[in-house]
C-alpha positions as CSV (number, residue, x, y, z in Angstrom):
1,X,-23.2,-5.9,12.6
2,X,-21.7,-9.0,11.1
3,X,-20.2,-8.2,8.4
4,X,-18.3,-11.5,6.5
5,X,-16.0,-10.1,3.9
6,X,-15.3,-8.2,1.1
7,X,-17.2,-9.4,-1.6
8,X,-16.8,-7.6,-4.5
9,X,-15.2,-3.7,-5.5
10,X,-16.7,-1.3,-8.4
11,X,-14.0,1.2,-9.8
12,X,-14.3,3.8,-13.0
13,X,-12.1,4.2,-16.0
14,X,-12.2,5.8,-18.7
15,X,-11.1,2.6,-20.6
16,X,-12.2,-1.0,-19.0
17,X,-11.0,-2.6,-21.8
18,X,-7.5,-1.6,-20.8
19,X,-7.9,-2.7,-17.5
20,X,-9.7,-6.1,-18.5
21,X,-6.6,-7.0,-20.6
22,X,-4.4,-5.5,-17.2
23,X,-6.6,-7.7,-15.3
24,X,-6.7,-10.8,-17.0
25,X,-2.9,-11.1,-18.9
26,X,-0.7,-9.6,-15.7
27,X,-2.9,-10.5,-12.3
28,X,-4.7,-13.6,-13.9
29,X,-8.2,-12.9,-13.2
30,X,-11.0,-14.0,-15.9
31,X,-13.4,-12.5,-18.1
32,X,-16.6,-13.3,-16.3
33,X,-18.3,-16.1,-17.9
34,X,-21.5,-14.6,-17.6
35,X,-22.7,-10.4,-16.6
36,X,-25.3,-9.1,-14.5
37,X,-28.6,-10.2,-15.6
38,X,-27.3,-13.3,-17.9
39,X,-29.7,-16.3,-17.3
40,X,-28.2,-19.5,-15.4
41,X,-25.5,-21.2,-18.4
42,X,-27.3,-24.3,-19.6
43,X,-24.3,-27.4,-21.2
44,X,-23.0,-26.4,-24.5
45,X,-24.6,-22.7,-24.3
46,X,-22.9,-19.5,-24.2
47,X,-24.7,-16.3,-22.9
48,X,-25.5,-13.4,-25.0
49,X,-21.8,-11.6,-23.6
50,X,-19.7,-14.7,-25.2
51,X,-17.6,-15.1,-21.6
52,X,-16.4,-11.9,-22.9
53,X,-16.7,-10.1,-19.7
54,X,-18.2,-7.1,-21.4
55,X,-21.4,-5.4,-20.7
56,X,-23.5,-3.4,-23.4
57,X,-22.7,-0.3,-21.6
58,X,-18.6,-1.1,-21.9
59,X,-18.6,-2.2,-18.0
60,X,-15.9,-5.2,-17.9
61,X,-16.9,-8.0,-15.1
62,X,-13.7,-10.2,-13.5
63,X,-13.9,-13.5,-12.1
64,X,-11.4,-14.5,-9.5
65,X,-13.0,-17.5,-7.7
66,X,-16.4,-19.3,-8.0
67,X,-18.2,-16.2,-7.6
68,X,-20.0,-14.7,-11.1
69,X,-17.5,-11.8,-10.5
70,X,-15.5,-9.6,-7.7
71,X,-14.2,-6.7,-9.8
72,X,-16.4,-4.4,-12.1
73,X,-14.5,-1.6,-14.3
74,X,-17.3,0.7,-15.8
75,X,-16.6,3.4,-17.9
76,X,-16.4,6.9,-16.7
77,X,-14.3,10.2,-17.2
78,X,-12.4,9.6,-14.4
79,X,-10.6,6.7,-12.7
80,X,-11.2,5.8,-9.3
81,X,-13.3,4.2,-6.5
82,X,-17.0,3.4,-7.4
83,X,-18.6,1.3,-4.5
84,X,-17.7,-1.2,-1.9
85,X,-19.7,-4.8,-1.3
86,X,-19.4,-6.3,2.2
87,X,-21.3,-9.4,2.4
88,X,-23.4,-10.6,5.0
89,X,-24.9,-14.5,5.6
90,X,-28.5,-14.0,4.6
91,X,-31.7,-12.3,5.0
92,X,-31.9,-11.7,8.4
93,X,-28.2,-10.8,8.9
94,X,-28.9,-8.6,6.0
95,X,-32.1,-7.0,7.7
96,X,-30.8,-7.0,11.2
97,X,-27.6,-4.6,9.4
98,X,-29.9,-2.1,7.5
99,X,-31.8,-1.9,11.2
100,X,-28.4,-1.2,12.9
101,X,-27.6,1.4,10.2
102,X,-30.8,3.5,10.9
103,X,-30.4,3.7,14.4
104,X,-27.3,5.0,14.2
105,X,-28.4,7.8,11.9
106,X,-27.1,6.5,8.5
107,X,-29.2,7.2,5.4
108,X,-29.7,4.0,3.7
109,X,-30.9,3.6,0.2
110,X,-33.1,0.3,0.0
111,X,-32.2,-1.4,-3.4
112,X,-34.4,-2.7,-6.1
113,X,-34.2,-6.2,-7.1
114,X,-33.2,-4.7,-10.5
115,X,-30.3,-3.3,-8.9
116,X,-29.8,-6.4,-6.9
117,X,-29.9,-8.2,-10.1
118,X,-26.7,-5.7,-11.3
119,X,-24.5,-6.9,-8.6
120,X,-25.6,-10.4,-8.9
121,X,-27.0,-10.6,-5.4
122,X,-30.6,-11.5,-4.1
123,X,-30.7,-8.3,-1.5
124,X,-28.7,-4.9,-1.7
125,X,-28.8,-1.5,0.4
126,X,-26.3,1.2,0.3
127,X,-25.2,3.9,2.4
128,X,-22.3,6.3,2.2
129,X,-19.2,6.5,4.4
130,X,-17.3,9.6,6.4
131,X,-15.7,10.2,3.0
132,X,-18.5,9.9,0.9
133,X,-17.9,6.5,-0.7
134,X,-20.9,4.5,-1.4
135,X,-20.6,1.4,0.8
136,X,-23.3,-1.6,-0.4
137,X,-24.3,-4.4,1.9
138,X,-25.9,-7.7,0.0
139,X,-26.7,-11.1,0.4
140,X,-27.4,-14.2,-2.0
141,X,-24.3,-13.9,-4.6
142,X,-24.4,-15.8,-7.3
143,X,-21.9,-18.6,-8.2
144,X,-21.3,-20.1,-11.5
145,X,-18.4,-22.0,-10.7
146,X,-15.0,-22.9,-13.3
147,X,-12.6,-20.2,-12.9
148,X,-9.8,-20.7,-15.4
149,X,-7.1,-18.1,-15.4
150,X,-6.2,-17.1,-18.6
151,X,-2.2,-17.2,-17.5
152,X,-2.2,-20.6,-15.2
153,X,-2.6,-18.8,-11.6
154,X,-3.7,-22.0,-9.8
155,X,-6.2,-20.1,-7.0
156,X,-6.9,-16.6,-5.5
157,X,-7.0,-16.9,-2.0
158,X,-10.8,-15.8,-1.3
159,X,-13.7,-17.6,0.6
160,X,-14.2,-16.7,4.1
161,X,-11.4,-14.2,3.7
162,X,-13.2,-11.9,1.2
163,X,-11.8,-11.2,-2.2
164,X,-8.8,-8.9,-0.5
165,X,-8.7,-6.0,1.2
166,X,-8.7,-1.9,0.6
167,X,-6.5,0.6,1.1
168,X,-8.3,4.0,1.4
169,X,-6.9,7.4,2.3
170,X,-8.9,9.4,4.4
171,X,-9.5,13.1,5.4
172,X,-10.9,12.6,8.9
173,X,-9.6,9.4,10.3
174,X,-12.1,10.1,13.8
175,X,-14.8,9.8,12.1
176,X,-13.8,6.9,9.6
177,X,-12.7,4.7,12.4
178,X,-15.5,5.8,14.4
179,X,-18.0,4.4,11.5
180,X,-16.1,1.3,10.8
181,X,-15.9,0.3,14.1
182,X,-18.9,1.4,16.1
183,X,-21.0,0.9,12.8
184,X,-20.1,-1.5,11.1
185,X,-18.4,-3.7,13.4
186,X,-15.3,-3.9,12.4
187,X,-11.8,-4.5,14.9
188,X,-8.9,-2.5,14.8
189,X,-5.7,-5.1,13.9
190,X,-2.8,-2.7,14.4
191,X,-1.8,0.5,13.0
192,X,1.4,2.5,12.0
193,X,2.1,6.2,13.3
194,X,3.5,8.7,10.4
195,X,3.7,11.6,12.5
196,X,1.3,13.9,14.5
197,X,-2.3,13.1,13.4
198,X,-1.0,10.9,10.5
199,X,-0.9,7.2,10.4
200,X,-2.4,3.9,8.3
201,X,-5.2,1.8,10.6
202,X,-6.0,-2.1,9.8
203,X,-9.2,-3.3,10.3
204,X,-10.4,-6.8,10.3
205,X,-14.1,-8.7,9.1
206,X,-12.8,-11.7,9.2
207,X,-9.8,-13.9,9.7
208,X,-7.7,-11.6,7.4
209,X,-5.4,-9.5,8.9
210,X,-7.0,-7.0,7.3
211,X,-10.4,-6.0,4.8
212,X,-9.7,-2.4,5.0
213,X,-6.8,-0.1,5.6
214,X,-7.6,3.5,6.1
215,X,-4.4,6.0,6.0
216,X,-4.5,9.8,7.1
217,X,-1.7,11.5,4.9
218,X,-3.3,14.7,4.4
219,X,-6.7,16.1,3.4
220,X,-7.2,13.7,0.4
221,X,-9.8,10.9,0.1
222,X,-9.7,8.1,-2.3
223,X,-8.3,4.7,-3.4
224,X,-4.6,3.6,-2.6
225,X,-4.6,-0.2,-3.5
226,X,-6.5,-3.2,-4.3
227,X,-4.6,-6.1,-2.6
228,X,-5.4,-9.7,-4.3
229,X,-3.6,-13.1,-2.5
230,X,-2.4,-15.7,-4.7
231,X,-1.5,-19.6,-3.0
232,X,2.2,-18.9,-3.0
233,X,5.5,-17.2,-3.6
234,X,6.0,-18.6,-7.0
235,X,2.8,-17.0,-8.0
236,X,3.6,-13.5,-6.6
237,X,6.9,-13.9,-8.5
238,X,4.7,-14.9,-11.9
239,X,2.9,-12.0,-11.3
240,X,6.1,-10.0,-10.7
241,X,7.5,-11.3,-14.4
242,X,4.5,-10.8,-15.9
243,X,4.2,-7.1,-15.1
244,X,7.2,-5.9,-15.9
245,X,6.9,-7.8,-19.3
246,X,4.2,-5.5,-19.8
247,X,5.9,-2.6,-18.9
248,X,3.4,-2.0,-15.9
249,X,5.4,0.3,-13.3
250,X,6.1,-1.2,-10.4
251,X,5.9,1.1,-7.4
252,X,6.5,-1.0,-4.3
253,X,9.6,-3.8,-4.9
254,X,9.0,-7.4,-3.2
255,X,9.3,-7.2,0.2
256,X,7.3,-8.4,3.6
257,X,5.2,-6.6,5.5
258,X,5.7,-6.8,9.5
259,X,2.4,-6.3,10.5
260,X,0.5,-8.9,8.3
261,X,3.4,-11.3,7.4
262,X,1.8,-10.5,3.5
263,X,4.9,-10.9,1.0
264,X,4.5,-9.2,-2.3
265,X,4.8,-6.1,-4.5
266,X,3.3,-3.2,-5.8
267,X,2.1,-2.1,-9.3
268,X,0.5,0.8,-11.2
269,X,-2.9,-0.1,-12.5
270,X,-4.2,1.1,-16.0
271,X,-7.1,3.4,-13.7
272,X,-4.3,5.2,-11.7
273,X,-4.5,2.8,-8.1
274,X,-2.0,0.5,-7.1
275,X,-3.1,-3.4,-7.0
276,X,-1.4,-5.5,-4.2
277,X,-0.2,-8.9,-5.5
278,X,1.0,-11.1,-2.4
279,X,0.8,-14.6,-0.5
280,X,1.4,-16.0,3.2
281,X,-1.3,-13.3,4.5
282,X,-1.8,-13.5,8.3
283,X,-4.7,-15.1,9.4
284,X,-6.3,-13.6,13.2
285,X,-9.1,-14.5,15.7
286,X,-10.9,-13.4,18.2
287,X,-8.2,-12.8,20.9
288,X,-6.5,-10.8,18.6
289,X,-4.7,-7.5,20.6
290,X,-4.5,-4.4,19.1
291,X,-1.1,-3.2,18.5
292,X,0.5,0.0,17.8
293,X,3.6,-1.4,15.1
294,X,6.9,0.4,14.8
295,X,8.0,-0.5,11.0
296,X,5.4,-1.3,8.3
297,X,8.1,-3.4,6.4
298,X,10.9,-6.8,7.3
299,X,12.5,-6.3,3.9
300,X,11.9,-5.0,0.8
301,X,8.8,-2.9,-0.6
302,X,11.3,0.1,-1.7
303,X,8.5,2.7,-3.0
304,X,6.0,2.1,-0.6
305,X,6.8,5.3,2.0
306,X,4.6,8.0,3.1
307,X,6.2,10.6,0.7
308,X,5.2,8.3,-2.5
309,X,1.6,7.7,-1.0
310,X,1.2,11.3,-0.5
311,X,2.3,12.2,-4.3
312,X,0.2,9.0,-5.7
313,X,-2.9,10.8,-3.3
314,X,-2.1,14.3,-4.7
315,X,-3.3,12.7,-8.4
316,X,-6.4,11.5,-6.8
317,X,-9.9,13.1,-7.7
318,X,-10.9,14.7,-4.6
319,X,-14.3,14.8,-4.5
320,X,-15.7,11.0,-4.5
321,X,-19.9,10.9,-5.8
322,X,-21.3,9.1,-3.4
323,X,-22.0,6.7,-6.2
């Protein structure tokens, strides 16, 4: 399966405001200029959503990039995970996956064009993974260009890389890595042993270090952190000011990770996840080996141990809905 990248992440909360005004005055992403469903912008017209970002049903769309949007917040009771979009090159790529899928045994829900149309995506199927996340595969985004960060963050390190990457804990990490390896195609970077049966795994899509890191703590499932690259250290350390203006906790200090060379910090989002904030990401190919590493950190990142993942996975809903 070829699988390109992450293209865009759904999550709940049970206020997207709050996590559109997180979003857009601390990590410096922008109200979507238009939503799901919003004709093409014609010169000198707004849509009917004002480049609000806001949905009629209170779902808040973010735009990093040229992309119409890479982050969704929709409301719900609970905060938490919603779906995942990989992206694929086209039609056949996309047909040739769905195939793949159902020969392996994986149920796979074929989308409408209606719900096509609310990811902003010409094709879309979905399937669920070990843990029962809904995983989506599309094709066709739509692009409408002119990102403007509302707080002067000059670019979000995106195209071929994806938007970011994931960090998910898992209950069964067999049968996770089995999926997103065998599966989906994915490769195996490196990974970090916590003890016996417990350890964090990276796995790459695309030259990214890493799309998806999948972490075995304990019998918990659900969403660790949403990492987001900016161009450079100044802007991690913008970030940095800007979150602690706000009074946003900050979990994991500045620091460097060993295994993906990624420098940055940790914070507390408004829907209970951590977002990632962090430049100089390591880029890999094809002759990429495998490696088992030894520390997860060069300096810094005080906070980010197994004991606090464990306790920030103890507050996590256990029982994703397939959504």
């Amino acid at each position: 399966m070829d699988i390109r990248g992450l293209g865009y992440v759904g999550f709940e909360s049970p206020d997207p405001k709050q996590w559109l005004e997180f979003a857009t005055g601390v990590i410096g992403m922008m109200p979507a200029r238009s939503i799901p469903g919003e004709s093409a912008i014609a010169p000198g017209q707004e849509p009917p959503s004002g480049g609000s970002g806001l949905a009629p049903d209170g779902t808040a769309f973010l735009k990093m990039d040229e992309r119409r949007w890479r982050v969704a917040v929709h409301p719900g009771e609970t905060a938490g995970l919603r779906y995942v979009g990989f992206e694929v090159t086209g039609i056949v790529a996309f047909e040739r996956a769905i195939a793949e899928l159902e020969e392996r045994g994986t149920a796979v829900t074929h989308c409408s064009e209606e719900e096509a149309q609310q990811r902003s995506v010409q094709g879309l199927a979905a399937f669920a993974d070990p843990s029962g996340n809904r995983i989506e595969l599309f094709h066709g985004p739509v692009s409408d260009f002119k990102f403007v960060s509302p707080v002067g963050v000059k670019r979000f390190v995106t195209g071929e890389l994806g938007l970011g990457h994931l960090a998910l804990f898992v209950s069964d990490m067999e049968a996770t890595l089995d999926f997103l390896i065998r599966t989906l195609g994915f490769d195996l970077s490196d990974f970090v042993r916590f003890g016996p049966g417990l350890s964090i795994q990276f796995l790459r899509c695309s030259p990214r270090h890493h799309t998806i890191a999948v972490a075995r703590i304990g019998d918990i499932c659900g969403l660790h952190h949403l990492m987001l690259e900016v161009e450079d250290v100044d802007e991690v350390g913008q970030a940095l000011e800007r979150a602690e203006a706000a009074g946003i906790p900050i979990t994991a200090t500045l620091g460097r990770h060993r295994n993906d060379n990624m420098l940055s910090f940790y914070m507390r989002s408004p829907a209970g996840f951590d977002v990632e904030i962090g430049c100089d990401g390591m880029h890999v190919g094809d002759g990429w080996i495998a490696r088992e590493m030894c520390e997860a950190d060069v300096w810094g990142h005080k906070g980010l141990t197994p004991d606090a993942m464990q306790a920030a996975g103890d507050e996590i809903d256990p029982e994703p809905e397939g959504r």
